[in-house]
VOTOR-623568 format. One line per 5 residues: number of its first residue (from 0); for each residue x, y, z of N, C-alpha, C. Coordinates in nm, 3 decimals, decimal comma. Layout:
BEGIN
NUM	X/Y/Z/X/Y/Z/X/Y/Z; ...
//
This chain:
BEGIN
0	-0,661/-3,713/3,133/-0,598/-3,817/3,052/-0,663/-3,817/2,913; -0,586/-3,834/2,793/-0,656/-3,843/2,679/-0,692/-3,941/2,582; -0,563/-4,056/2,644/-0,552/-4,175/2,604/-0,681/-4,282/2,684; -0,720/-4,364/2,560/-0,809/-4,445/2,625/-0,899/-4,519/2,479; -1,011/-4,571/2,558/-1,079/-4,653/2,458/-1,243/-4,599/2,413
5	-1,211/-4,612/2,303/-1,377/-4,529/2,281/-1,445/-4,619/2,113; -1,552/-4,594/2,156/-1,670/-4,629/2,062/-1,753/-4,575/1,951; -1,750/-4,642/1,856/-1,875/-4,560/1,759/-1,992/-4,638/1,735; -2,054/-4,573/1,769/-2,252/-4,676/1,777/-2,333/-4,619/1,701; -2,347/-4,711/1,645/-2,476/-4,710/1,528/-2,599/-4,752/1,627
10	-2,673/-4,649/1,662/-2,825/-4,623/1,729/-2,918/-4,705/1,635; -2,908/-4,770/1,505/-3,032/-4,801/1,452/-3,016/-4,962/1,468; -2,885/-5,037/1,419/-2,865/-5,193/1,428/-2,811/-5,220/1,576; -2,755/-5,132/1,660/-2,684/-5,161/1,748/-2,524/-5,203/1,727; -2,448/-5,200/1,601/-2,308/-5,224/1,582/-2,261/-5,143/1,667
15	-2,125/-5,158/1,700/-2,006/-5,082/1,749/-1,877/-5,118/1,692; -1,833/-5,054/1,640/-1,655/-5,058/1,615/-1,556/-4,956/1,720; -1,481/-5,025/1,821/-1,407/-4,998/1,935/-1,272/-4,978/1,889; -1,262/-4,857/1,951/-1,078/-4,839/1,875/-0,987/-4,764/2,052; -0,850/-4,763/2,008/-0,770/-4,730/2,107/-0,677/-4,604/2,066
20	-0,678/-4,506/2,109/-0,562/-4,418/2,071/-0,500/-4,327/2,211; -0,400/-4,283/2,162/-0,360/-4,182/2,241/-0,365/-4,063/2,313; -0,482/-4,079/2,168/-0,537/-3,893/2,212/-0,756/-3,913/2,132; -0,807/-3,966/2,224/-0,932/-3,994/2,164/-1,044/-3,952/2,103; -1,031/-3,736/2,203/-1,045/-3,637/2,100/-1,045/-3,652/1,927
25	-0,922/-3,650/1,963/-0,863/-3,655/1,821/-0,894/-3,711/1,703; -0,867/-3,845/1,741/-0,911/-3,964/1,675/-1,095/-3,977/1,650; -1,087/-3,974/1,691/-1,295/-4,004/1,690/-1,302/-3,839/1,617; -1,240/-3,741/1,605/-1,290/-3,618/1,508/-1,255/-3,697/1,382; -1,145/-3,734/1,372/-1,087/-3,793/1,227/-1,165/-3,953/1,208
30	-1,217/-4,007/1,265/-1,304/-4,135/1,207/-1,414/-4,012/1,153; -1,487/-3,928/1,214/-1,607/-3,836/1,219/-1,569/-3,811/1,054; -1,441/-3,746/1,054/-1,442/-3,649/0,884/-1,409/-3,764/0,779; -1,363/-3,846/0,809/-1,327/-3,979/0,713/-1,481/-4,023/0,678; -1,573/-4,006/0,758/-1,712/-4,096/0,741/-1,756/-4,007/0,635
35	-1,779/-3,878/0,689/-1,822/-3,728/0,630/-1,800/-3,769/0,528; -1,712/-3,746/0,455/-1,623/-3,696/0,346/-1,563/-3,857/0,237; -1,684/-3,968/0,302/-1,689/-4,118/0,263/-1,544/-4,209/0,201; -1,439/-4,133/0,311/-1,300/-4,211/0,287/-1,257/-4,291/0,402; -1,390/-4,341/0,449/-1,316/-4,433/0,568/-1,262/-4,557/0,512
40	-1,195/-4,612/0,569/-1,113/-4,735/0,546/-1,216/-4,851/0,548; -1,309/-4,841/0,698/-1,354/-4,971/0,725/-1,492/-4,949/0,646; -1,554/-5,079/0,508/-1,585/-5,013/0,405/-1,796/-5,090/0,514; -1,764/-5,149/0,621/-1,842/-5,165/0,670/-1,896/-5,073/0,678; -1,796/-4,984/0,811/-1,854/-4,857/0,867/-1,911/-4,784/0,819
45	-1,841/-4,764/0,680/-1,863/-4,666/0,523/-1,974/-4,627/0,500; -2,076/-4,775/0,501/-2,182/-4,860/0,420/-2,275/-4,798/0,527; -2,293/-4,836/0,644/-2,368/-4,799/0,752/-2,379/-4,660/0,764; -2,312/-4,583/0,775/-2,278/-4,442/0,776/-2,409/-4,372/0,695; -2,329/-4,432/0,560/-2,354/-4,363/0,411/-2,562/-4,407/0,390
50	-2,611/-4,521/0,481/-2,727/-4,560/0,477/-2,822/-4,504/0,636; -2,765/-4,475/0,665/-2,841/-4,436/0,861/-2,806/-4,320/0,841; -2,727/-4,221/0,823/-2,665/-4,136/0,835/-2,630/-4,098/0,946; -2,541/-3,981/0,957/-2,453/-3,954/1,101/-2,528/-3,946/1,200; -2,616/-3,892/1,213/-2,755/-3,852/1,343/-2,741/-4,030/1,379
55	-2,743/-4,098/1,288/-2,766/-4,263/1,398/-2,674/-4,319/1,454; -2,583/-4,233/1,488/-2,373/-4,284/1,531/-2,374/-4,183/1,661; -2,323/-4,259/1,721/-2,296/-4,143/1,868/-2,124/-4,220/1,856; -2,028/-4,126/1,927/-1,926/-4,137/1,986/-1,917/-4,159/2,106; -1,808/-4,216/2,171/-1,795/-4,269/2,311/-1,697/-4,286/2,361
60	-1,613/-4,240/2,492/-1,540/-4,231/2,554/-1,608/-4,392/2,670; -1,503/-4,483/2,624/-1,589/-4,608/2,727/-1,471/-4,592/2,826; -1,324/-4,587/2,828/-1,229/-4,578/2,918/-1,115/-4,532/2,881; -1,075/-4,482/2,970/-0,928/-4,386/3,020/-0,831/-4,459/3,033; -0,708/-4,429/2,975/-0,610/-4,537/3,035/-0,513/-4,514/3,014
65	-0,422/-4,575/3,057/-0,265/-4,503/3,033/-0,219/-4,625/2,892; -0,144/-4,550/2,849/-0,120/-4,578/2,711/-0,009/-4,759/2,687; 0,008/-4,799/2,798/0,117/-4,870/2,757/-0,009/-4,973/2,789; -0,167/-4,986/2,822/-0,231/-5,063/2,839/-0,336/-5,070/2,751; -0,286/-4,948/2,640/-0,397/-4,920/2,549/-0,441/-5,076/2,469
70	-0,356/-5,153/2,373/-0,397/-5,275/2,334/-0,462/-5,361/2,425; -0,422/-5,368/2,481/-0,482/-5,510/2,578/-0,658/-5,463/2,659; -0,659/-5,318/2,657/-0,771/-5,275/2,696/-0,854/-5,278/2,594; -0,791/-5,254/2,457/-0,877/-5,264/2,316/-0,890/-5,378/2,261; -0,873/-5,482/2,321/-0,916/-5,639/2,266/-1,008/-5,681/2,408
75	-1,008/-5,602/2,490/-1,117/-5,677/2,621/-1,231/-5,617/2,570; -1,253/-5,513/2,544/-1,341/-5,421/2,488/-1,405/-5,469/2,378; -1,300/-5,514/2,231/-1,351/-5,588/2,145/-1,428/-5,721/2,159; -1,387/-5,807/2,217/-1,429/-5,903/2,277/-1,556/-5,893/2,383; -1,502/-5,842/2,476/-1,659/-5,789/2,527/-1,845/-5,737/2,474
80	-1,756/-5,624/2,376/-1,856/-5,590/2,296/-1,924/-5,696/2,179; -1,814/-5,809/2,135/-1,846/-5,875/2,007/-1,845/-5,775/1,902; -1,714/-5,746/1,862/-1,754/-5,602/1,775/-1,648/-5,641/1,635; -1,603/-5,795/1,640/-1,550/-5,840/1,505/-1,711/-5,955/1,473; -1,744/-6,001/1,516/-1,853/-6,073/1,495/-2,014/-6,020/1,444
85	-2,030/-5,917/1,518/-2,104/-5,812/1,548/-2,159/-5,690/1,537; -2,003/-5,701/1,508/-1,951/-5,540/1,531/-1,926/-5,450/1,377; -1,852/-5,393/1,326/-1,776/-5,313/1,247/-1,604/-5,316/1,282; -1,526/-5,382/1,363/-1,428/-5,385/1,367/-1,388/-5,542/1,275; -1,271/-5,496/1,220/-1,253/-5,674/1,095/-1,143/-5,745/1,176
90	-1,122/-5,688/1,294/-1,067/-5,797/1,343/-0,982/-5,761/1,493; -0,954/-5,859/1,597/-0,912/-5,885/1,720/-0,782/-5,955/1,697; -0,683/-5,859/1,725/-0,552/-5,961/1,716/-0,519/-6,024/1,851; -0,619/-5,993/1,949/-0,578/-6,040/2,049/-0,629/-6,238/2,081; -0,739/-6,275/1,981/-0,777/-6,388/1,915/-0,725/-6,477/1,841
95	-0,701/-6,563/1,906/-0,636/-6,707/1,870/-0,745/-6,765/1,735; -0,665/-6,805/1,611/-0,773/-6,861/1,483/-0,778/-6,960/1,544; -0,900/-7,096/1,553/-0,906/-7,231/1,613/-0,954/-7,267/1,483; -1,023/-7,245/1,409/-1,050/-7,284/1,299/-0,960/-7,289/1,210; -0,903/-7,376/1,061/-0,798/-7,326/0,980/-0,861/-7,384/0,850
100	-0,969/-7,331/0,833/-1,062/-7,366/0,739/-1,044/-7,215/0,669; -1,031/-7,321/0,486/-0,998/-7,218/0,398/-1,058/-7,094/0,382; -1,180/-7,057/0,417/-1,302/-6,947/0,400/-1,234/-6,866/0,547; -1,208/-6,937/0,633/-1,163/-6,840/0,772/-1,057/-6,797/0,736; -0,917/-6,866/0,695/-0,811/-6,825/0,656/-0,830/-6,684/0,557
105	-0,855/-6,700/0,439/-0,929/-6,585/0,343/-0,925/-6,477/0,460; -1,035/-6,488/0,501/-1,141/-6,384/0,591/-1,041/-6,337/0,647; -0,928/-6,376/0,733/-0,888/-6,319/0,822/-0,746/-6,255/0,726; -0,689/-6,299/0,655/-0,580/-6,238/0,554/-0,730/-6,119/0,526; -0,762/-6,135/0,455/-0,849/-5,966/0,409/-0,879/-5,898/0,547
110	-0,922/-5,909/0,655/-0,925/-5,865/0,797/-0,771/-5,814/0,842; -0,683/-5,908/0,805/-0,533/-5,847/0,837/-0,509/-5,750/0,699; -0,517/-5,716/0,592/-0,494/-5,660/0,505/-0,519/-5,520/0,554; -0,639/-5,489/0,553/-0,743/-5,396/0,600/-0,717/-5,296/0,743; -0,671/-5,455/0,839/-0,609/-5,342/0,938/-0,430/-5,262/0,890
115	-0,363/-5,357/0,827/-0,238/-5,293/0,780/-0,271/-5,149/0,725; -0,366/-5,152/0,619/-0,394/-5,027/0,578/-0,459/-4,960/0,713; -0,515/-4,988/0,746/-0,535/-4,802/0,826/-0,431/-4,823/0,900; -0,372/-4,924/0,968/-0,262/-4,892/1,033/-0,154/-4,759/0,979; -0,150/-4,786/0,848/-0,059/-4,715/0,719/-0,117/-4,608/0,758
120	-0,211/-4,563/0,733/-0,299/-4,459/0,708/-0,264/-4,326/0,862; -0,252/-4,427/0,941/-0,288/-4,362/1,040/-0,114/-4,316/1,105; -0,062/-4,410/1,070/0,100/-4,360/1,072/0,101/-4,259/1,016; 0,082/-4,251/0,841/0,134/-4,120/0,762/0,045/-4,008/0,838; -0,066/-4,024/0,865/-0,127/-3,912/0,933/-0,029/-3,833/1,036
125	-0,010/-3,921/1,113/0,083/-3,866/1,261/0,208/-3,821/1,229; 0,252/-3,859/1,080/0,405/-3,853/1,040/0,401/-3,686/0,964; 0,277/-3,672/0,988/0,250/-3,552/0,854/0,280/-3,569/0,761; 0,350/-3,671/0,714/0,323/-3,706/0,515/0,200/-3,757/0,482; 0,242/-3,794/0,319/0,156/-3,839/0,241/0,112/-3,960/0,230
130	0,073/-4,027/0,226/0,083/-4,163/0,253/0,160/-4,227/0,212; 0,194/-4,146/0,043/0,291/-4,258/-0,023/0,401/-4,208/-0,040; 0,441/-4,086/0,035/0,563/-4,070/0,077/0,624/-4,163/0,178; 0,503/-4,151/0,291/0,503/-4,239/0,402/0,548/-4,391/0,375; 0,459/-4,457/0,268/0,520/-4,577/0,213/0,642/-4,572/0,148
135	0,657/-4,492/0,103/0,803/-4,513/0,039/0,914/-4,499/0,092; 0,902/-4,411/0,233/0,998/-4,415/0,354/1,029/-4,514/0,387; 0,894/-4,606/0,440/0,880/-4,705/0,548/0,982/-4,818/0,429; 0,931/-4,837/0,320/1,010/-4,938/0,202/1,142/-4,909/0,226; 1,187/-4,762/0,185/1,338/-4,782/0,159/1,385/-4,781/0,333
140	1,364/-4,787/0,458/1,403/-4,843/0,549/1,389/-4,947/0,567; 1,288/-5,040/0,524/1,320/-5,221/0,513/1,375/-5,247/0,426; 1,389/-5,243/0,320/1,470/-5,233/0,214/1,626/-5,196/0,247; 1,677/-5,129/0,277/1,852/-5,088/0,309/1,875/-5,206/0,352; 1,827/-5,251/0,480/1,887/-5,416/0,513/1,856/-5,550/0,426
145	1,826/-5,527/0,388/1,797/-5,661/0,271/1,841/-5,650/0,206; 1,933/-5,736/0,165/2,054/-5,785/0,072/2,008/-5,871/-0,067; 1,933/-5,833/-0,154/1,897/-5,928/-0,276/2,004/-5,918/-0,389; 2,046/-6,073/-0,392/2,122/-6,084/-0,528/2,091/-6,117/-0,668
//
């Protein structure tokens, strides 16, 4: 199976940022060359990386799973680990806000921002475009149905 949930650990603070994909190989090579090559998204991870260096990050295969359980396995995991609090991940959508205090609100719009982008990121990847080809696809298909006068 290739799909499942895996980890990146920083050996010196103890962080983890927990992610879910399809193919985990895969994915954890491409967080690996994004760090390398200092174009990761998450500007946490970035920071840590770019100061410990790679020797203090191990990768991790934590679980296997079939894919239609991939989310819900990647917010038990998040949660488990404490890895938006804690962690290097900016955020758990599987988390209810209880707070609606202006500084949390903020926080979590830049936490949702942040995941949109790699979300983006990680689409055009799989799409084999560019990114901003990719965006400009994704636009003029929301765009055709919307009717502005």
């Amino acid at each position: 199976m290739e799909s499942g949930i895996y980890c990146i650990r920083n050996t010196k603070n103890g962080k983890v940022y927990i992610g879910s994909s399809t193919n985990i190989k895969t994915r954890m090579s491409r967080h690996a060359s994004e760090l390398k090559y200092n174009s990761h998204t998450n500007n946490f991870l970035q920071n840590d990386w770019d100061e410990y260096g790679s020797t203090s990050f191990t990768f991790e295969t934590i679980e296997e799973c079939d894919k239609d359980v991939l989310k819900e396995r990647e917010r038990f995991y998040i949660s488990q680990y404490n890895a938006v609090n804690e962690g290097y991940n900016v955020m758990n959508l599987g988390i209810i806000i209880k707070k609606n205090s202006r500084e949390r609100i903020k926080m979590v719009a830049w936490r949702l921002k942040e995941s949109t982008i790699n979300n983006i990121k990680e689409l055009a990847f799989e799409s084999r475009m560019g990114i901003n080809e990719f965006v400009q696809e994704l636009l003029d298909k929301v765009l055709k149905d919307i009717d502005i006068e």
